[in-house]
ZATOR-376889 format. One record per residue (C-alpha): residue number from 1; residue in one letter; chain; x, y, z negated. Coordinates in steps of 0.001 Angstrom, whole numbers, plus 524288, in hexadecimal, padded with zeros to 5 digits. Example, Ala and Ser with C-alpha at 12.3 -4.5 7.8 and 13.67 -1.06 7.14 Angstrom:
# residues 2
     i   aa   ch    east   north      up
     1    a    A   8300C   7EE6C   7E188
     2    s    A   83566   7FBDC   7E41C
# end
This chain:
# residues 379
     i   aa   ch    east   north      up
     1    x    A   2A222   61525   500EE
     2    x    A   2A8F8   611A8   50D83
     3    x    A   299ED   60CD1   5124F
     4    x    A   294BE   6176A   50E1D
     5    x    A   29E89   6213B   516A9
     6    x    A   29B34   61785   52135
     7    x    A   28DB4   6188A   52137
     8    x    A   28F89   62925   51F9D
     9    x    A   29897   628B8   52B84
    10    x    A   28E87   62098   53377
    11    x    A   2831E   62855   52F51
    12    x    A   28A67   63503   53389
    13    x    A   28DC3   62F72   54014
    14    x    A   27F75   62DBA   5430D
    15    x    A   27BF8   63BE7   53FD4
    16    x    A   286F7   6401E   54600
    17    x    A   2836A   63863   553A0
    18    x    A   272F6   63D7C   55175
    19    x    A   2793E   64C29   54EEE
    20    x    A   27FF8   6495C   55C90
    21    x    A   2752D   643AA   56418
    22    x    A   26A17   64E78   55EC0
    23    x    A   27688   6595E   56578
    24    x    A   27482   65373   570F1
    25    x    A   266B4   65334   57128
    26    x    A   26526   6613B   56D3E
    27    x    A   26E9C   66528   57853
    28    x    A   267E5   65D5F   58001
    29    x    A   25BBF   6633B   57D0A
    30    x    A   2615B   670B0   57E0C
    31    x    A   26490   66CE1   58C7D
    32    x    A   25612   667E8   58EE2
    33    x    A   250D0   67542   58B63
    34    x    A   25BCD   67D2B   591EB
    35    x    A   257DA   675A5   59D14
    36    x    A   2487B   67A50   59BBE
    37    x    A   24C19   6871F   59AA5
    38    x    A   249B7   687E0   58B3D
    39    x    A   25395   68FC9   5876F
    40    x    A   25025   694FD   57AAB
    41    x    A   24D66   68691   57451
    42    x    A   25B3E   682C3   57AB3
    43    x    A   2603C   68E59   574BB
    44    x    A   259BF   68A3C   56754
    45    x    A   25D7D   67C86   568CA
    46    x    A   26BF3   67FB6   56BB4
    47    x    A   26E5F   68781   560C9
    48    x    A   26F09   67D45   557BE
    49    x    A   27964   677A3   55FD3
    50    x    A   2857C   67E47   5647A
    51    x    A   28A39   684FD   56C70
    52    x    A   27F00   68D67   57169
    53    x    A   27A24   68D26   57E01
    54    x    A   28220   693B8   587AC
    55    x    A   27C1F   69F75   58F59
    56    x    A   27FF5   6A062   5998F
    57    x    A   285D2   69351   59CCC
    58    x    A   28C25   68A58   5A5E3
    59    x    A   285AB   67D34   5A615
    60    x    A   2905E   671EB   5A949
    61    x    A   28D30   661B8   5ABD9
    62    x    A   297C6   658A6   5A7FB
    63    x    A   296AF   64B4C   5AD3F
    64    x    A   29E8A   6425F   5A434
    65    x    A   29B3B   633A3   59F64
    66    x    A   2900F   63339   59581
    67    x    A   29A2E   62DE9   58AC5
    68    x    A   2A331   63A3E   58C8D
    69    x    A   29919   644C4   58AC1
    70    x    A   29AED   6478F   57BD1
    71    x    A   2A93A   6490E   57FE9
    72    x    A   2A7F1   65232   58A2E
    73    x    A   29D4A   659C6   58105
    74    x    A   2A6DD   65B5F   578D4
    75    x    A   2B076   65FFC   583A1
    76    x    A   2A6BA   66A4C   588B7
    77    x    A   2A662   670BE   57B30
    78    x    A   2B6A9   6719B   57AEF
    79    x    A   2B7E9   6778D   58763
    80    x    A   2ADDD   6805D   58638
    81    x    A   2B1A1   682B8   577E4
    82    x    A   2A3CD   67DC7   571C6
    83    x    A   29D04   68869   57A3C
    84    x    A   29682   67CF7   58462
    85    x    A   289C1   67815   5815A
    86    x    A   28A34   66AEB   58525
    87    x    A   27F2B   66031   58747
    88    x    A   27DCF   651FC   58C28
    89    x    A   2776A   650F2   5992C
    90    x    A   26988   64ADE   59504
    91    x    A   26839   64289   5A334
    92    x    A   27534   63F1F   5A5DD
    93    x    A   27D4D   63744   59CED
    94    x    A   289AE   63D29   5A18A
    95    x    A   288E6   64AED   5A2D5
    96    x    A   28A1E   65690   5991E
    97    x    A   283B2   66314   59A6A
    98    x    A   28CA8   67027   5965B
    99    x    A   28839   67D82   59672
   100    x    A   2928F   685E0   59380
   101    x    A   2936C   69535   59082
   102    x    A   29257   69D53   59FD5
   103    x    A   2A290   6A263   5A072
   104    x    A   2A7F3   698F5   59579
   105    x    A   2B274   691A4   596FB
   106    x    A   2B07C   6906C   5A52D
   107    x    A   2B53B   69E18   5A650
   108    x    A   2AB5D   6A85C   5ACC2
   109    x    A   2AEF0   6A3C5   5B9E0
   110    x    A   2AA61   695C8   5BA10
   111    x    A   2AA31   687AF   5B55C
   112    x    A   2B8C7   68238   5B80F
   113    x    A   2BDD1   68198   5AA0A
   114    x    A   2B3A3   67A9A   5A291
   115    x    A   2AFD3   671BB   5AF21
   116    x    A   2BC96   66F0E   5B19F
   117    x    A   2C0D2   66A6D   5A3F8
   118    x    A   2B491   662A4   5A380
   119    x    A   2B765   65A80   5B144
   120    x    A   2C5C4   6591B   5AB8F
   121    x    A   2C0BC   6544A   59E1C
   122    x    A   2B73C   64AB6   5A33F
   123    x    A   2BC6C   64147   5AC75
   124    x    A   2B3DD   63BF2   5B7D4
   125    x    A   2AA62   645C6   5B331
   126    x    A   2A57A   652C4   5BAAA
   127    x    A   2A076   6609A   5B4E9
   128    x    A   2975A   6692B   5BB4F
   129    x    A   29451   6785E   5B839
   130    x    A   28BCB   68085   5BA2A
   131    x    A   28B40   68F32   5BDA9
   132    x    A   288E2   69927   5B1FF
   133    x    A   27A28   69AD1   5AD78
   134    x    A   271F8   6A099   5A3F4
   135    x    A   26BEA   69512   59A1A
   136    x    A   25E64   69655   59EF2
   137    x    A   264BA   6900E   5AC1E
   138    x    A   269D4   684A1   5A633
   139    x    A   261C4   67B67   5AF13
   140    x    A   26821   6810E   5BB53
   141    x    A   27335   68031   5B49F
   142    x    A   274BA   671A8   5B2A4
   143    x    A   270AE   66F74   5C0F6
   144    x    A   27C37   67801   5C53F
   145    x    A   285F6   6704E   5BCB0
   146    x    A   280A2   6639D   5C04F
   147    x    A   281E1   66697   5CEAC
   148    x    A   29032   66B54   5CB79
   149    x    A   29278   65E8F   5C4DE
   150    x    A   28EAB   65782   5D2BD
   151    x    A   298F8   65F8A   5DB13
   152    x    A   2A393   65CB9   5CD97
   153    x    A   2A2E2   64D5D   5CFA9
   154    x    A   2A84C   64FC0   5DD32
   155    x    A   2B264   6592F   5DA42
   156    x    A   2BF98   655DE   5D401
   157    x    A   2BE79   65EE5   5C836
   158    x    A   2B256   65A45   5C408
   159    x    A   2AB4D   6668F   5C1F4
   160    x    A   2A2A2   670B9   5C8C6
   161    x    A   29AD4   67D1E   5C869
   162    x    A   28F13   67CC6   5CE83
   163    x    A   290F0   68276   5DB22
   164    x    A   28B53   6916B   5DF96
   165    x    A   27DA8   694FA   5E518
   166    x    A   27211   6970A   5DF8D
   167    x    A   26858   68F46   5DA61
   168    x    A   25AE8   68E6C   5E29D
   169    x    A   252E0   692CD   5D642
   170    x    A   2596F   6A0CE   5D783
   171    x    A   25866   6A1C4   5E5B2
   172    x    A   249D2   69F20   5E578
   173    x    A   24733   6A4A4   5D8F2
   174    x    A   2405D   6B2B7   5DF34
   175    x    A   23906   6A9D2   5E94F
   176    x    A   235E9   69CEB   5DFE6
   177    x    A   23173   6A1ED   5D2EF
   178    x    A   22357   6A356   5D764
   179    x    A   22302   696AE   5DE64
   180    x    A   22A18   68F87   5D3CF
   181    x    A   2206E   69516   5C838
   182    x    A   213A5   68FEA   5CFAB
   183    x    A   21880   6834D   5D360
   184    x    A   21CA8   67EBC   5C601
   185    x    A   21000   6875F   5BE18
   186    x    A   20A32   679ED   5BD0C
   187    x    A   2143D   673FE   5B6C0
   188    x    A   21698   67FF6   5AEB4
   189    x    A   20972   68173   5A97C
   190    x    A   2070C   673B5   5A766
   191    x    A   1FFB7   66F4E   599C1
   192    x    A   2009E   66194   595D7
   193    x    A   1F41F   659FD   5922A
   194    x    A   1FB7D   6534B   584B3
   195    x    A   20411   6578A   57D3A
   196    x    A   20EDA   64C70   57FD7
   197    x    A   20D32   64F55   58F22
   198    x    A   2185E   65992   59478
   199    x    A   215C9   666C3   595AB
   200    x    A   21B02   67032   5A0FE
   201    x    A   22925   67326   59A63
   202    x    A   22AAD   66456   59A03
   203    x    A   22639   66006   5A85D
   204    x    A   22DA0   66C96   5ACD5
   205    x    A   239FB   667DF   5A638
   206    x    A   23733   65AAE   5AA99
   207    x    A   2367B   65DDE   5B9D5
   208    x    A   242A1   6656C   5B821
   209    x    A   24A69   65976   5B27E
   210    x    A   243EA   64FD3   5BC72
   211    x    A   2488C   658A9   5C785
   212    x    A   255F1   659E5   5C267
   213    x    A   25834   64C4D   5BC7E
   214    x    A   24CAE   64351   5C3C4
   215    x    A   24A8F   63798   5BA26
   216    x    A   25782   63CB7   5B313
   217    x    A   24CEA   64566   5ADA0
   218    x    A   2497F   63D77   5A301
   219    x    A   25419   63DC6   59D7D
   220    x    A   254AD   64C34   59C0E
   221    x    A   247F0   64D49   595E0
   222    x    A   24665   640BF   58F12
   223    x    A   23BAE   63A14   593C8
   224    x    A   23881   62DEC   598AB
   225    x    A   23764   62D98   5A865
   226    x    A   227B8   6298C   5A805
   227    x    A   22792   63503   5A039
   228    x    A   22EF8   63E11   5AA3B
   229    x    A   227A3   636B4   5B6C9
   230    x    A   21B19   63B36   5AFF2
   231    x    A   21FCA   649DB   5AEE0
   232    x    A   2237E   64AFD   5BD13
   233    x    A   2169D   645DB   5C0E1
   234    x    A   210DF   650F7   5B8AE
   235    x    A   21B1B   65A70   5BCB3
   236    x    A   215AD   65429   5CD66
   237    x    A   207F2   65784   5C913
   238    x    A   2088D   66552   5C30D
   239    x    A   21339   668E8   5CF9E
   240    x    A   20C9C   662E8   5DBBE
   241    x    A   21C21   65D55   5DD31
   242    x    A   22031   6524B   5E28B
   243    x    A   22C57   64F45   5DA1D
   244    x    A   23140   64237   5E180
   245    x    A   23411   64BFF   5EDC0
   246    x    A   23F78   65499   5ECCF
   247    x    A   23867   6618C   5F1DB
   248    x    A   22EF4   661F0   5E7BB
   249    x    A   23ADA   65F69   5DE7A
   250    x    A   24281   668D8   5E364
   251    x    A   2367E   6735A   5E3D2
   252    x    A   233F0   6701E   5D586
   253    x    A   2417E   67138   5D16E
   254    x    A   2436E   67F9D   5D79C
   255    x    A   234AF   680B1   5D05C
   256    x    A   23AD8   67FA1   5C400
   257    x    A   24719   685A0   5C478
   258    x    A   241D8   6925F   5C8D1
   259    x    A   23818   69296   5BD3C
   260    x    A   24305   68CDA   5B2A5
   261    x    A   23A5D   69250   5A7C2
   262    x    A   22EAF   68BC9   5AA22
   263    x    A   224DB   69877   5AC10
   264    x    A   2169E   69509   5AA59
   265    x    A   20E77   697E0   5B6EC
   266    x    A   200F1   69954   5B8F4
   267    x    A   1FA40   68D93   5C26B
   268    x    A   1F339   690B6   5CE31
   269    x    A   1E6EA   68B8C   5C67E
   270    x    A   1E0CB   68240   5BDCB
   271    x    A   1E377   67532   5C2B5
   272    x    A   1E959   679F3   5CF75
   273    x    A   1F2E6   67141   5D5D2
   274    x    A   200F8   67307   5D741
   275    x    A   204B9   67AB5   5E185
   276    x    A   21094   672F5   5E439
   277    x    A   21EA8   673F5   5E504
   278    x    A   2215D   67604   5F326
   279    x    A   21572   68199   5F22B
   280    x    A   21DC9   68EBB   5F53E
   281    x    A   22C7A   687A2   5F61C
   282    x    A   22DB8   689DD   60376
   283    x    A   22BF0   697E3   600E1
   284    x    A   23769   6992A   5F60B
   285    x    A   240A6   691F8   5FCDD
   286    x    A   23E08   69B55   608F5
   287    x    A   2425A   6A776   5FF23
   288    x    A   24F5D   6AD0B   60508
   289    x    A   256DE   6A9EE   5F874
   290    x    A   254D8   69B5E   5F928
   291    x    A   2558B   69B65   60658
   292    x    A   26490   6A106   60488
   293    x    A   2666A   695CD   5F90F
   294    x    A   26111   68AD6   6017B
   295    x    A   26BB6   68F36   60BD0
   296    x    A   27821   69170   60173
   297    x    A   27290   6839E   5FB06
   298    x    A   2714F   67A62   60773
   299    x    A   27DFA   68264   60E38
   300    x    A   28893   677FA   6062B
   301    x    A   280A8   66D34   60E77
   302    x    A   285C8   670B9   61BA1
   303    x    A   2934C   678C5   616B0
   304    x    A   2A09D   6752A   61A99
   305    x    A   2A29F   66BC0   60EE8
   306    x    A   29510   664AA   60FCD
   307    x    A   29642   656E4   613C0
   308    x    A   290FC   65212   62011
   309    x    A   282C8   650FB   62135
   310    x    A   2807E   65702   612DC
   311    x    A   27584   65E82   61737
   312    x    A   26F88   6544F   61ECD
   313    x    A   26F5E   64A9C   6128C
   314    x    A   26BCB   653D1   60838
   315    x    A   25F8A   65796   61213
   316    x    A   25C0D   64A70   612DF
   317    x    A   25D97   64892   6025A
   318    x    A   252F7   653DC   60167
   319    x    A   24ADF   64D59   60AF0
   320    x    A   24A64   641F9   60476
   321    x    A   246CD   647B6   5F6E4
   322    x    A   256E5   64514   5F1FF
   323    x    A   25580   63560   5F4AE
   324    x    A   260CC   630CB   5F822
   325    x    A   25C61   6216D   5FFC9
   326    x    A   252A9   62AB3   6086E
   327    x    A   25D65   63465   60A70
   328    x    A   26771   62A57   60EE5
   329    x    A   25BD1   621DE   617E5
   330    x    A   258A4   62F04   61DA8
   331    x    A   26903   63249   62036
   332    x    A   26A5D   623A0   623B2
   333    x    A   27583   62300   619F7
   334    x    A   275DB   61CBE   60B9B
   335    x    A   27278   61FB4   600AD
   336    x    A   28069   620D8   5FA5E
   337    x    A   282AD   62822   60826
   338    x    A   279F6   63132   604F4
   339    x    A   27C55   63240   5F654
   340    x    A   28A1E   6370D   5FC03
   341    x    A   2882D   64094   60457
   342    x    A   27EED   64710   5F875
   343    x    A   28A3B   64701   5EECA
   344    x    A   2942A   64BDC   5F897
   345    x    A   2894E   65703   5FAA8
   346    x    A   287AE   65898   5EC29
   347    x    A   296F4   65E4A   5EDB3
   348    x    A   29293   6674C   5F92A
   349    x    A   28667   66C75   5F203
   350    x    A   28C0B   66DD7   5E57E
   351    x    A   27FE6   66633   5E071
   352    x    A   27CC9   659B3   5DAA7
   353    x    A   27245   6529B   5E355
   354    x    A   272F3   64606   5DFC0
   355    x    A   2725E   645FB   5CF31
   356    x    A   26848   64D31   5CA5D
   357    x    A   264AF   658E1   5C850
   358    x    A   26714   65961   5D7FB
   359    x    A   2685C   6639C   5E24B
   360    x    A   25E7A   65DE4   5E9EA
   361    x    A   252F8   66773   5E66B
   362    x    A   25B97   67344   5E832
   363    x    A   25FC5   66D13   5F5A4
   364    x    A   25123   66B59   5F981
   365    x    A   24E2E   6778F   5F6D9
   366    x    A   25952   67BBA   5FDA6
   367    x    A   2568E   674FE   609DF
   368    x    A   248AD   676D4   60B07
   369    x    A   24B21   68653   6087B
   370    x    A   254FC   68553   61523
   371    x    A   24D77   67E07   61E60
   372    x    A   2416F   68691   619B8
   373    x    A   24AD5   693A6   61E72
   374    x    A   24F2D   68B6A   62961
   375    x    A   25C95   68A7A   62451
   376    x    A   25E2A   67BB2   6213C
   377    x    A   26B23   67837   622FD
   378    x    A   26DFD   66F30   62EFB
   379    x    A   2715A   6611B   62BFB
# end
């Protein structure tokens, strides 16, 4: 008898530990589509989990070490009083994604409360936030609270909001819709030749995690990186882009963002070749509207509490497609040099640039819109 309880206790243990590992897959997946702007299937998925899916929400990134992460799960749920939905980051090992109900136990007026007891609760970890948004927006979302969680590691609470202005996707929404549709309609209306290859959803949700995450990507969507090498190379061919430069990345990440539900346009013709990325850019960033963001955006660079040259380095970053050993050889400094003055930026910007998903398209864009309106800033 004593065996047998044993053997009972063991065997529960091991359902117990699969019932916990399938959780965190589901969430996981929940996240993926949320990310992909599949709502409904999230919605779907999520409902056989709890709680449900807060609308709207306010996305938070705790950095913690990987071993602490069930703990502070199970934090997030107390403070929030099981309302947080909470899910392990699927590319790095020590962060945990929270989206929380928009005016919960923050308060209506901001983030202090939950961030606050999460920094204090953690130690030598960091929590960024993000502003309040609808669901849909979850993927500007997590950039917002992983930028926050760059300007937390350098503050002595620990935790951030993401910091006010707008994001370039509304500013050149009215101008870039057009331009953004019939750039990506090969990729949109892209048909596989097997069954096994990927279809358009798939190589549209792949460029988005290699522009956020580079070869983090494959973690995020589980494949192996011959696998994801192959895709881009597709995703090269169907574009006309050049994805080892950083305008083309930066072109195709405002692209995609400004068509987050993946609309289906019609080709300029059978076989015809892609028009390219830079086709018509020059024309939305021109648009008054993103003209005024580029302006608000680059304005931190050469404000009272930017650092000495920041403008001049972060140029010379873009220039060299975010490198850092051409970006030091061109400033004549090192690399750890110049890997400093980019984090003491990062606090100035209110952006991560150096872990991705990086400022640095946003910041091309930004600078390429000024010097197109003749407002660059000087260095």
């Amino acid at each position: 008898m004593p065996l047998a309880l044993v053997l009972r206790a063991e065997a529960a243990e091991r359902r117990e530990r699969r019932a916990e590992l399938a959780e965190s897959r589901a969430r996981e997946a929940v996240l993926h589509l949320l990310m992909n702007g599949r709502l409904s299937t999230a919605h779907q998925i999520a409902e056989a989990l709890s709680p449900s899916l807060p609308e709207p929400m306010r996305m938070y990134v705790v950095a913690c070490r990987p071993g602490e992460r069930t703990a502070v799960a199970r934090l997030c749920g107390e403070l929030t009083g099981g309302s947080a939905w909470v899910v392990r980051c699927p590319v790095y090992e020590g962060h945990l994604i929270v989206l929380v109900p928009a005016g919960g136990p923050d308060g209506p007026d901001g983030h202090a409360a939950l961030g606050a007891a999460l920094a204090a609760a953690v130690p030598g970890g960091a929590v960024g936030a993000s502003g309040e948004l609808p669901l849909r927006e979850a993927p500007a979302a997590y950039t917002q609270a992983f930028h926050a969680l760059a300007v937390a590691r350098s503050r002595p609470e620990r935790h951030a909001r993401f910091g006010p202005g707008p994001e370039p996707e509304l500013a050149a929404h009215a101008a870039g819709s057009g331009w953004a549709a019939a750039v990506l309609a090969p990729l949109h209306t892209y048909r596989p030749r097997r069954p096994q290859d990927p279809g358009a959803q798939e190589l549209r949700a792949t460029a988005r995690a290699w522009l956020d995450f580079g070869p983090h990507a494959t973690r995020l969507l589980k494949v192996h990186r011959n696998t994801l090498a192959t895709r881009l190379r597709l995703i090269e061919s169907l574009t006309g882009a050049d994805l080892s430069r950083l305008p083309d990345q930066a072109a195709l990440s405002l692209a995609l963002r400004l068509t987050p539900d993946g609309p289906l346009a019609v080709p300029a013709g059978p076989g015809a070749p892609p028009a390219g990325l830079g086709a018509g850019l020059d024309t939305v960033l021109r648009h008054p509207d993103v003209a005024a963001w580029a302006r608000a955006h680059l304005a931190p660079l050469t404000g009272p509490d930017a650092p000495p040259g920041a403008y001049g380095t972060v140029r010379a970053w873009l220039r060299h497609d975010g490198r850092l050993a051409p970006t030091a050889a061109a400033l004549g400094i090192s690399v750890p040099g110049t890997r400093k003055r980019l984090a003491r930026t990062e606090t100035v910007l209110q952006r991560s640039l150096l872990r991705s998903p990086s400022a640095r398209h946003d910041l091309w864009l930004a600078h390429h819109a000024a010097e197109l309106d003749g407002a660059a800033p000087p260095c």
